[in-house]
TORPA-4810 file (N, C-alpha, C, O; in nm, 3 decimals):
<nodes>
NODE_1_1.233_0.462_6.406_1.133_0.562_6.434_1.180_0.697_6.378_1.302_0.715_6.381_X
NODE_2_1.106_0.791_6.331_1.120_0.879_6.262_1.081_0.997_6.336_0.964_1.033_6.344_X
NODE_3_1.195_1.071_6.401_1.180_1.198_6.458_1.137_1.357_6.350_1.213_1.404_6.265_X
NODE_4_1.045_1.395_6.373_1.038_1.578_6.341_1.053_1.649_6.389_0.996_1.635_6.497_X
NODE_5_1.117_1.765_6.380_1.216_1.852_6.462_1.123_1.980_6.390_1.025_1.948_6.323_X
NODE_6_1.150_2.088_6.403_1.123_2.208_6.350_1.216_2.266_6.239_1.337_2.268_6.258_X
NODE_7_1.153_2.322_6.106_1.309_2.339_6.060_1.408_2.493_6.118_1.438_2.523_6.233_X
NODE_8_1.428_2.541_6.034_1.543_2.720_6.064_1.387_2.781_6.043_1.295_2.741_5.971_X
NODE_9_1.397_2.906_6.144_1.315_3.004_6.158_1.302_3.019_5.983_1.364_2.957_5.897_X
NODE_10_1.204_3.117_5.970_1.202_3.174_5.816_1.281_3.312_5.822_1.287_3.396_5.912_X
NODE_11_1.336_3.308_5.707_1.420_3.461_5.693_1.305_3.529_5.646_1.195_3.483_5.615_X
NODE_12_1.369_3.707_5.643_1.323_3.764_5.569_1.244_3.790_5.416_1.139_3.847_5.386_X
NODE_13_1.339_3.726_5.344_1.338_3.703_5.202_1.228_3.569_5.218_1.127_3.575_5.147_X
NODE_14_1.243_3.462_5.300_1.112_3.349_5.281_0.986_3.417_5.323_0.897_3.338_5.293_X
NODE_15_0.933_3.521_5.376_0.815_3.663_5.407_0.817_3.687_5.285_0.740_3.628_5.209_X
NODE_16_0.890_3.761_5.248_0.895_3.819_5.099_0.778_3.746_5.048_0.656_3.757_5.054_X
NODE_17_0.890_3.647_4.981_0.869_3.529_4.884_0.701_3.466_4.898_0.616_3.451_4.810_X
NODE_18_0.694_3.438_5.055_0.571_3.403_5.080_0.430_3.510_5.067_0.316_3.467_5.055_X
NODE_19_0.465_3.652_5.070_0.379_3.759_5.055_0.393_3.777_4.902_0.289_3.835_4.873_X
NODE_20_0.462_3.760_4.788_0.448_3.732_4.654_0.359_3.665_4.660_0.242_3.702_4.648_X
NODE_21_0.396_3.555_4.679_0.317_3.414_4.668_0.113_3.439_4.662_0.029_3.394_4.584_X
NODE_22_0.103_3.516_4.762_0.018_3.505_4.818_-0.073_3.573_4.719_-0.169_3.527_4.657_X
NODE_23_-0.025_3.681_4.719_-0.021_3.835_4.652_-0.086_3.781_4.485_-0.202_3.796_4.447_X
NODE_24_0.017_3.724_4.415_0.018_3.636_4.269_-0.103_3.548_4.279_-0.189_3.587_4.200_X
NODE_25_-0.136_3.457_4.338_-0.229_3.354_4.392_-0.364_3.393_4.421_-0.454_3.309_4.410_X
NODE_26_-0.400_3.565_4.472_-0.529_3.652_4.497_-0.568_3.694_4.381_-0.688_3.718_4.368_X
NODE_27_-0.513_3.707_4.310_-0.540_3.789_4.195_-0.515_3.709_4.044_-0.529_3.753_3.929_X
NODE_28_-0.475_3.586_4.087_-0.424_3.461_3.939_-0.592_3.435_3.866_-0.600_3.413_3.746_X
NODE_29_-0.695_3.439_3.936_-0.815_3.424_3.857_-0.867_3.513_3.792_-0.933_3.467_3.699_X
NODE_30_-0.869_3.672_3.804_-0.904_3.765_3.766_-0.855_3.806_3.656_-0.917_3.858_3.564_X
NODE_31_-0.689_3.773_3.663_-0.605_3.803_3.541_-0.654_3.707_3.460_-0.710_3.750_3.359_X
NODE_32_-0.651_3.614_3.472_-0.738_3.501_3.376_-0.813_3.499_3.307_-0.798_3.462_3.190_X
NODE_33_-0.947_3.548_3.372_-1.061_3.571_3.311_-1.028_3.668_3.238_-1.023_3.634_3.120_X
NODE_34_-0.999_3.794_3.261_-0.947_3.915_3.217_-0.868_3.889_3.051_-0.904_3.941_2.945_X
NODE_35_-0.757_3.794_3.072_-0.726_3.761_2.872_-0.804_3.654_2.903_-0.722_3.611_2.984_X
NODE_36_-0.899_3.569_2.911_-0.970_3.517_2.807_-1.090_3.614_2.811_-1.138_3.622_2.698_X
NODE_37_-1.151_3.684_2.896_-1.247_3.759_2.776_-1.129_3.871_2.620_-1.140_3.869_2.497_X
NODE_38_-1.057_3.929_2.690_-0.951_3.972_2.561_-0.953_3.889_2.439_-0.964_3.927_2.323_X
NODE_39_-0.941_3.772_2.484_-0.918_3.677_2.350_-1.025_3.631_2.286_-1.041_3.581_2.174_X
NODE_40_-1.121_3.664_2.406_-1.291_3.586_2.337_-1.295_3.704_2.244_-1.279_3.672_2.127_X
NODE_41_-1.314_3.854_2.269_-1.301_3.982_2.216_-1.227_3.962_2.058_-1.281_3.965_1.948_X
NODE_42_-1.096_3.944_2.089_-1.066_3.921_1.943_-1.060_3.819_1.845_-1.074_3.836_1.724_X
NODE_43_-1.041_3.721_1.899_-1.088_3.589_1.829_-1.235_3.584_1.743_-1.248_3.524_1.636_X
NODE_44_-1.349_3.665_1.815_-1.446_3.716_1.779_-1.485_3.810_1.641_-1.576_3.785_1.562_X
NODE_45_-1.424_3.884_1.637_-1.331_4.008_1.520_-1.297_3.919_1.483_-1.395_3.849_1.457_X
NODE_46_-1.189_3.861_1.455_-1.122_3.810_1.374_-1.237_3.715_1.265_-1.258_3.720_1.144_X
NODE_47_-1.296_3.627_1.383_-1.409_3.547_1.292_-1.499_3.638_1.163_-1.527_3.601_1.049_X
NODE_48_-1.541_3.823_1.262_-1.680_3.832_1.226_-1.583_3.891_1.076_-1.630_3.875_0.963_X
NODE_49_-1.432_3.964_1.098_-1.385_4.019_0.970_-1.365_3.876_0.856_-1.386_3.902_0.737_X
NODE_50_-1.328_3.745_0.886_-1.316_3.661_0.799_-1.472_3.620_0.710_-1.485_3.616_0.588_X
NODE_51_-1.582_3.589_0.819_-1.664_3.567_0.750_-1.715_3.696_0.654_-1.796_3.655_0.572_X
NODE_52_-1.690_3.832_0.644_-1.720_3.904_0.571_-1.647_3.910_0.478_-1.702_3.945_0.374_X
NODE_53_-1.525_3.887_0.472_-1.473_3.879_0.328_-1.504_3.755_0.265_-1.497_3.754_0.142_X
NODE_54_-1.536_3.652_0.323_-1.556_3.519_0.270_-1.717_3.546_0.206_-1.754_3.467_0.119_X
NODE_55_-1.821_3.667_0.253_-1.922_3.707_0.199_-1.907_3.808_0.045_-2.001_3.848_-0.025_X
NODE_56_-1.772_3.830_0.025_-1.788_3.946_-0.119_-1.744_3.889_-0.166_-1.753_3.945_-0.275_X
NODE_57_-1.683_3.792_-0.186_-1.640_3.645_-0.317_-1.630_3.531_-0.320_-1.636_3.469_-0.214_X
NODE_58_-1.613_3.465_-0.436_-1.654_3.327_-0.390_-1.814_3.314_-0.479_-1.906_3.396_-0.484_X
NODE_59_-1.801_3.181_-0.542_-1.974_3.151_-0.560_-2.030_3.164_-0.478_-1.987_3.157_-0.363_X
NODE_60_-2.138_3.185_-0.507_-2.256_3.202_-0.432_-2.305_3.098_-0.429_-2.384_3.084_-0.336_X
NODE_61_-2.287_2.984_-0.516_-2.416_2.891_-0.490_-2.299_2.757_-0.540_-2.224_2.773_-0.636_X
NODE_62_-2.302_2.639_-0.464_-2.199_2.551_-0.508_-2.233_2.463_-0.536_-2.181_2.356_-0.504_X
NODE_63_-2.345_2.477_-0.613_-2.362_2.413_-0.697_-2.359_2.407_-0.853_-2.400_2.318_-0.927_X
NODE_64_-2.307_2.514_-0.879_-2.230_2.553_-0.995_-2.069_2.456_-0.982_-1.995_2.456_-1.080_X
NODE_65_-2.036_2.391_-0.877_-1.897_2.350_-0.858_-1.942_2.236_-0.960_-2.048_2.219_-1.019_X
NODE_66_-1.764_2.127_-0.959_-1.808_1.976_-1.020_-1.816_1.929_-0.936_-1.799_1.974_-0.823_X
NODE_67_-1.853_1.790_-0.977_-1.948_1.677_-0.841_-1.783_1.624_-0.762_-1.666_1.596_-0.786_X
NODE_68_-1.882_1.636_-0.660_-1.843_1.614_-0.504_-1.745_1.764_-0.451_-1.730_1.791_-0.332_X
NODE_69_-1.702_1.826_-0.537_-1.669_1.961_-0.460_-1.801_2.035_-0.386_-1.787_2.116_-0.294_X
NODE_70_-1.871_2.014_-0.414_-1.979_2.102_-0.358_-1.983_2.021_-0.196_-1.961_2.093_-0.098_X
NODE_71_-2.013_1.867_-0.175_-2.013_1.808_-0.081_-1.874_1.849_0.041_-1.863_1.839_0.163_X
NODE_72_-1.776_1.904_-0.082_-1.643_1.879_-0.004_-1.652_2.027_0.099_-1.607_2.043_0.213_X
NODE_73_-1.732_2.127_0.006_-1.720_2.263_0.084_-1.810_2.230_0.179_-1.784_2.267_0.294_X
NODE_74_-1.932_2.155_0.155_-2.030_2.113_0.291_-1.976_2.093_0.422_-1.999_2.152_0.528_X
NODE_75_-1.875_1.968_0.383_-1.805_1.889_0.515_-1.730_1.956_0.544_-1.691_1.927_0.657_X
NODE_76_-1.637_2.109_0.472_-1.559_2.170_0.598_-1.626_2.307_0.663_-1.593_2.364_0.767_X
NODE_77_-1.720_2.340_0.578_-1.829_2.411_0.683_-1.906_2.383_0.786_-1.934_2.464_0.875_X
NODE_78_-1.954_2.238_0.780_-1.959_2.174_0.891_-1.865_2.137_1.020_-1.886_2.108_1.138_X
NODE_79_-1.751_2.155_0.935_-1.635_2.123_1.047_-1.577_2.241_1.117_-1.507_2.246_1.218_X
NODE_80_-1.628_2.351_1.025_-1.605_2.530_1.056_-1.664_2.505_1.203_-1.613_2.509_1.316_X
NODE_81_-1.827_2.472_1.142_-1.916_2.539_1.258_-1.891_2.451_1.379_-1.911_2.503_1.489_X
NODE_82_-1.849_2.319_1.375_-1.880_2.265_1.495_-1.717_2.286_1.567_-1.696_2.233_1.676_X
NODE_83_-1.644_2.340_1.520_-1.504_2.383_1.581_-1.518_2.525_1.611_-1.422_2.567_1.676_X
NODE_84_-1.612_2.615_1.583_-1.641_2.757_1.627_-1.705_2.790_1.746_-1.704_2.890_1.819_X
NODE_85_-1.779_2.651_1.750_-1.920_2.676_1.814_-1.864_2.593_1.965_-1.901_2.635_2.075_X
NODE_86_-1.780_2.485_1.952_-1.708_2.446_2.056_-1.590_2.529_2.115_-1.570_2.511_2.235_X
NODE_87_-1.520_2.605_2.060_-1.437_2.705_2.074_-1.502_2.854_2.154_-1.442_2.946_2.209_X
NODE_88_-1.631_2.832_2.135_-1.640_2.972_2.173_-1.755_2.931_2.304_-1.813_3.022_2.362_X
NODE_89_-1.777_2.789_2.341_-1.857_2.736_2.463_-1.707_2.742_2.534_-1.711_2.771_2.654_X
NODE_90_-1.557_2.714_2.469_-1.419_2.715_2.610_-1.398_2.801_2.628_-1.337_2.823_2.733_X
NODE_91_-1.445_2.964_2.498_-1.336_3.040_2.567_-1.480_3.124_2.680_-1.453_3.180_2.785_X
NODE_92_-1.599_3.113_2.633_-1.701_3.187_2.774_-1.692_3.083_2.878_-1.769_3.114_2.969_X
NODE_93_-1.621_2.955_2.908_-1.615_2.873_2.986_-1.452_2.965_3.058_-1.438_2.990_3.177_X
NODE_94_-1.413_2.977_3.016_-1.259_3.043_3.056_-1.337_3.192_3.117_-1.350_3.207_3.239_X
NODE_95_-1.375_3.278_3.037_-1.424_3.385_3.120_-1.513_3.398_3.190_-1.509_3.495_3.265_X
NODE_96_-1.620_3.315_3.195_-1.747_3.335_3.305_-1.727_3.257_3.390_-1.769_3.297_3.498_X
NODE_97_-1.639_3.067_3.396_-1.632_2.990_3.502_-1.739_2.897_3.397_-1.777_2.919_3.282_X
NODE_98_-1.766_2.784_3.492_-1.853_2.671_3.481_-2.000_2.691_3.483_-2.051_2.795_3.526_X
NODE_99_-2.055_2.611_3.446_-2.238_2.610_3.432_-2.225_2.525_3.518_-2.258_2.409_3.490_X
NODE_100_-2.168_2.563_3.663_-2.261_2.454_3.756_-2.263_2.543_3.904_-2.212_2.654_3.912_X
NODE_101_-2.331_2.474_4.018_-2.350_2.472_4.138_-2.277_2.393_4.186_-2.295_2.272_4.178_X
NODE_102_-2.170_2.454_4.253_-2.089_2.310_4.357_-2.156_2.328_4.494_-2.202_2.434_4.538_X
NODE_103_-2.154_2.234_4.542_-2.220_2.212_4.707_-2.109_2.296_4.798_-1.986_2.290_4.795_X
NODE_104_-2.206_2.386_4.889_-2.078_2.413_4.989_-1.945_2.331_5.055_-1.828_2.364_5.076_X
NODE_105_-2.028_2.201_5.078_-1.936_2.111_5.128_-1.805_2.077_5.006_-1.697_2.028_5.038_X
NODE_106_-1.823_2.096_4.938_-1.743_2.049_4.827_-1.614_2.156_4.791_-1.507_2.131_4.736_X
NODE_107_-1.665_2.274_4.840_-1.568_2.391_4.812_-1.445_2.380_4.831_-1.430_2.335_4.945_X
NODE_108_-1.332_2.400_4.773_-1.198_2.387_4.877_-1.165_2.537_4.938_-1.234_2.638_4.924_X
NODE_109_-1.071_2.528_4.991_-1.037_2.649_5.061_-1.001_2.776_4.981_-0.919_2.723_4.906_X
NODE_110_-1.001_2.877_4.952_-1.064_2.997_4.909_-0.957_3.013_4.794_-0.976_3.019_4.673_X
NODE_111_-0.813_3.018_4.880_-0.688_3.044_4.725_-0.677_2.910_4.691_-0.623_2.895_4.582_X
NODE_112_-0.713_2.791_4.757_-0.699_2.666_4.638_-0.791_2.628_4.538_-0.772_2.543_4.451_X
NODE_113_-0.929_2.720_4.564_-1.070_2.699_4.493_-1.019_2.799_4.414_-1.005_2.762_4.298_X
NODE_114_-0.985_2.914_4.435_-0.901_3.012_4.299_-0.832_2.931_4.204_-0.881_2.902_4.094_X
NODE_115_-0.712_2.893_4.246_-0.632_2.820_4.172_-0.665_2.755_4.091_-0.644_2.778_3.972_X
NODE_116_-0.738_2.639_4.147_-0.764_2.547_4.055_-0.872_2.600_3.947_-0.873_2.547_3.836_X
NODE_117_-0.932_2.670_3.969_-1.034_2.763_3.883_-0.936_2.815_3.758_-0.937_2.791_3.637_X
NODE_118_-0.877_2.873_3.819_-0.767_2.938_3.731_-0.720_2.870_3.637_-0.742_2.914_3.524_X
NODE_119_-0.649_2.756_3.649_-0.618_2.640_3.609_-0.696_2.583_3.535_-0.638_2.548_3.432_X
NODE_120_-0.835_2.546_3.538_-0.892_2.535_3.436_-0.904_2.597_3.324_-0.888_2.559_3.209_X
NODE_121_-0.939_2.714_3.377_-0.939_2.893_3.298_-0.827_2.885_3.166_-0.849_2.879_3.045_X
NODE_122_-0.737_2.888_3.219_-0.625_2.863_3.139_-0.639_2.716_3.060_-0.567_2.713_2.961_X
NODE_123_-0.690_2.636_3.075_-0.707_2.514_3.007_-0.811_2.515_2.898_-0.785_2.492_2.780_X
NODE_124_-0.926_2.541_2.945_-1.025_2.626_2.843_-0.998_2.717_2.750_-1.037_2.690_2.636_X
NODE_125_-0.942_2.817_2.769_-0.870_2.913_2.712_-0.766_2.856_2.591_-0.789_2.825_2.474_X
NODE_126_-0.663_2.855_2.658_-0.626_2.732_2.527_-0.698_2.674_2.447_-0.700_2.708_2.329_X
NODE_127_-0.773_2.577_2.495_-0.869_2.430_2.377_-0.944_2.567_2.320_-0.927_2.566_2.199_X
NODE_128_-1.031_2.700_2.364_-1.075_2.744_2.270_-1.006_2.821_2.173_-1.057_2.828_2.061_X
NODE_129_-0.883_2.890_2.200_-0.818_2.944_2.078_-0.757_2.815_1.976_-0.761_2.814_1.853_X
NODE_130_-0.714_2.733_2.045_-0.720_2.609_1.944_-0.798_2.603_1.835_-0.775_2.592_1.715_X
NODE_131_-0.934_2.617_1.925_-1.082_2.566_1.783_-1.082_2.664_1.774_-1.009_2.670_1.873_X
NODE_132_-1.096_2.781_1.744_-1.111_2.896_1.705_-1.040_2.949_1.562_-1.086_2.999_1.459_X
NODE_133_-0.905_2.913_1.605_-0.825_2.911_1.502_-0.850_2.759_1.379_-0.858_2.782_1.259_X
NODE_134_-0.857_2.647_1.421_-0.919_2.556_1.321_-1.037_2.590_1.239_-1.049_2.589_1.116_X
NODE_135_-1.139_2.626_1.351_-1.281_2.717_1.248_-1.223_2.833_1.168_-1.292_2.863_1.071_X
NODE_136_-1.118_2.902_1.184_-1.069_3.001_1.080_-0.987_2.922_0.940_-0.986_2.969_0.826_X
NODE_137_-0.913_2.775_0.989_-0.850_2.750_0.917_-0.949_2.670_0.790_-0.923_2.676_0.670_X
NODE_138_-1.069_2.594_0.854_-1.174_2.544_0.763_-1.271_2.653_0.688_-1.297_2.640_0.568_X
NODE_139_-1.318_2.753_0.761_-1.364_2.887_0.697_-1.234_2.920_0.535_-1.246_2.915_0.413_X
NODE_140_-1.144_2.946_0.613_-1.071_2.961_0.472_-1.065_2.841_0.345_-1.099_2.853_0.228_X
NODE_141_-1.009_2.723_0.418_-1.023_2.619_0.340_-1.181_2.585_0.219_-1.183_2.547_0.102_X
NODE_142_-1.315_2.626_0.335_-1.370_2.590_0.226_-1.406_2.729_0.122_-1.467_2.719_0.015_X
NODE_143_-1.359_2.842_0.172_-1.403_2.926_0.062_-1.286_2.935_-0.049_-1.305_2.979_-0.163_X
NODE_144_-1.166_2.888_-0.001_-1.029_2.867_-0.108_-1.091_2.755_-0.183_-1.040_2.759_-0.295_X
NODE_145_-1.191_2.640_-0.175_-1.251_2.522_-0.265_-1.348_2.601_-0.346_-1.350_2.580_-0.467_X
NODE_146_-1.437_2.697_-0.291_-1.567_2.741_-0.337_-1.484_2.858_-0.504_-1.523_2.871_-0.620_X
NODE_147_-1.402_2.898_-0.451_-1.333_3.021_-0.552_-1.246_2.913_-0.616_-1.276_2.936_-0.733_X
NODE_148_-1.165_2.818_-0.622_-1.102_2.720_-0.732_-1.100_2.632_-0.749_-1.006_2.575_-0.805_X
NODE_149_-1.235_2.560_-0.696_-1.234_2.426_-0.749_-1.283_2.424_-0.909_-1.282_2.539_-0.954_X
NODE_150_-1.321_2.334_-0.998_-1.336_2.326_-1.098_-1.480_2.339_-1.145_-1.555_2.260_-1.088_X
NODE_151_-1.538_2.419_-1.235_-1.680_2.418_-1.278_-1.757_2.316_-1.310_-1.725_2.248_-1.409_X
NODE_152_-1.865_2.286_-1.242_-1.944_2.189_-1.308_-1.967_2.216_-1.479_-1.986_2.323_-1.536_X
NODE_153_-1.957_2.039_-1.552_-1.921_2.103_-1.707_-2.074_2.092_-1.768_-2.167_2.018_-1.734_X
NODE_154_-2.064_2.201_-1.878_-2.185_2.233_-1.891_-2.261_2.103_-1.987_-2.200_2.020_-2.055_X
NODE_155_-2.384_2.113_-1.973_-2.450_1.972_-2.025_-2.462_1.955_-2.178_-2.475_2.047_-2.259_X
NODE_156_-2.455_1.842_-2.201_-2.436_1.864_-2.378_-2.565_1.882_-2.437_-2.664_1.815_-2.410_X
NODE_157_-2.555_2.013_-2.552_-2.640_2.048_-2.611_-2.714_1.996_-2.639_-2.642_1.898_-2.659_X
NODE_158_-2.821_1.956_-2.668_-2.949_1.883_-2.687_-3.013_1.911_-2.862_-3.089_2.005_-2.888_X
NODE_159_-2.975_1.833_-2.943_-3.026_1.847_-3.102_-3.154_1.809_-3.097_-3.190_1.703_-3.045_X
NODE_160_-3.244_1.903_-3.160_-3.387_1.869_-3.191_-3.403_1.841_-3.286_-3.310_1.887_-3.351_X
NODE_161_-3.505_1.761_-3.384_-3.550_1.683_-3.478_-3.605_1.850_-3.569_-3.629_1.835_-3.689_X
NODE_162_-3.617_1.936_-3.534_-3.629_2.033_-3.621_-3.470_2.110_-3.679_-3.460_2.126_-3.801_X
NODE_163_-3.368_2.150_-3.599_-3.249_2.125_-3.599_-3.181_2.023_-3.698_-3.073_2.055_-3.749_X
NODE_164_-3.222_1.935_-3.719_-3.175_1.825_-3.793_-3.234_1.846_-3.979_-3.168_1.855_-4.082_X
NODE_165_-3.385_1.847_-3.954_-3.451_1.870_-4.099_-3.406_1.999_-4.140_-3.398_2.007_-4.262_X
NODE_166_-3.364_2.132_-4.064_-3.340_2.237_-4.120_-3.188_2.237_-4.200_-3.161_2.298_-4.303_X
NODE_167_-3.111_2.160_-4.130_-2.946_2.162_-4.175_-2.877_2.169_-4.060_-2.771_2.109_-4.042_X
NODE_168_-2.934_2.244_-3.972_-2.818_2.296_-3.876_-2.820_2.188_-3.736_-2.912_2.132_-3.676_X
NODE_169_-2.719_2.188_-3.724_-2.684_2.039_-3.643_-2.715_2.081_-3.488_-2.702_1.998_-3.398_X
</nodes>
């Protein structure tokens, strides 16, 4: 049989420790939200300054590229947008919280419903600077294809039957 006893009173320093605790734990969601809107903020900039330089050079139209480069800049602009666009649903998921209604009953208790909030926060936060930074790395990638991939080659001249009777080939 298994007796429980009480353990040693708490010292001073375990007050302390426990009023840190507490202290860190009231305020762990706020700081949270707080850098990920920061990071939504610049991650944001960062995008709107890349896509503007990726707007003053570079073809304009890629279809001047050779075949299948044009397809190739397609598929990582596609892969831009759907890594931007998921990146920036984690990081307003990190600063605003969830798109839902939890049931009262469901709530946990006030600093463990923080916490774990938090905890997500920070999890979101992450996965979106993740994609954030991938949509920067495909943004670059496909405008580094669009500025050196190889020219579509131009079509061969076409000789006309007047061309021919005159002399000139």
């Amino acid at each position: 049989m298994i007796r429980l006893r009480p353990g040693p009173p708490a010292t001073v320093a375990d007050l302390h420790r426990a009023q840190q605790l507490a202290g860190l734990l009231r305020g762990e969601l706020e700081r949270v939200r707080a850098a990920a809107v920061a990071w939504r903020n610049g991650l944001g900039g960062l995008l709107v300054a890349l896509v503007g330089f990726s707007l003053i050079r570079g073809r304009t139209d890629v279809g001047t590229l050779a075949p299948h480069w044009g397809a190739l800049v397609g598929v990582l602009l596609l892969a831009a947008l759907t890594a931007g666009v998921a990146g920036a649903l984690a990081l307003l998921r990190a600063a605003h919280g969830r798109l839902v209604v939890t049931p009262v009953a469901a709530l946990p208790p006030a600093p463990l419903g923080d916490h774990l909030e938090a905890m997500a926060a920070v999890r979101s936060l992450r996965i979106g600077v993740w994609l954030v930074l991938l949509c920067i790395a495909l943004l670059v990638a496909a405008v580094g294809v669009t500025w050196y991939a190889p020219a579509r080659p131009a079509p061969p001249a076409a000789v006309s039957s007047a061309d021919v009777q005159a002399g000139t080939p």
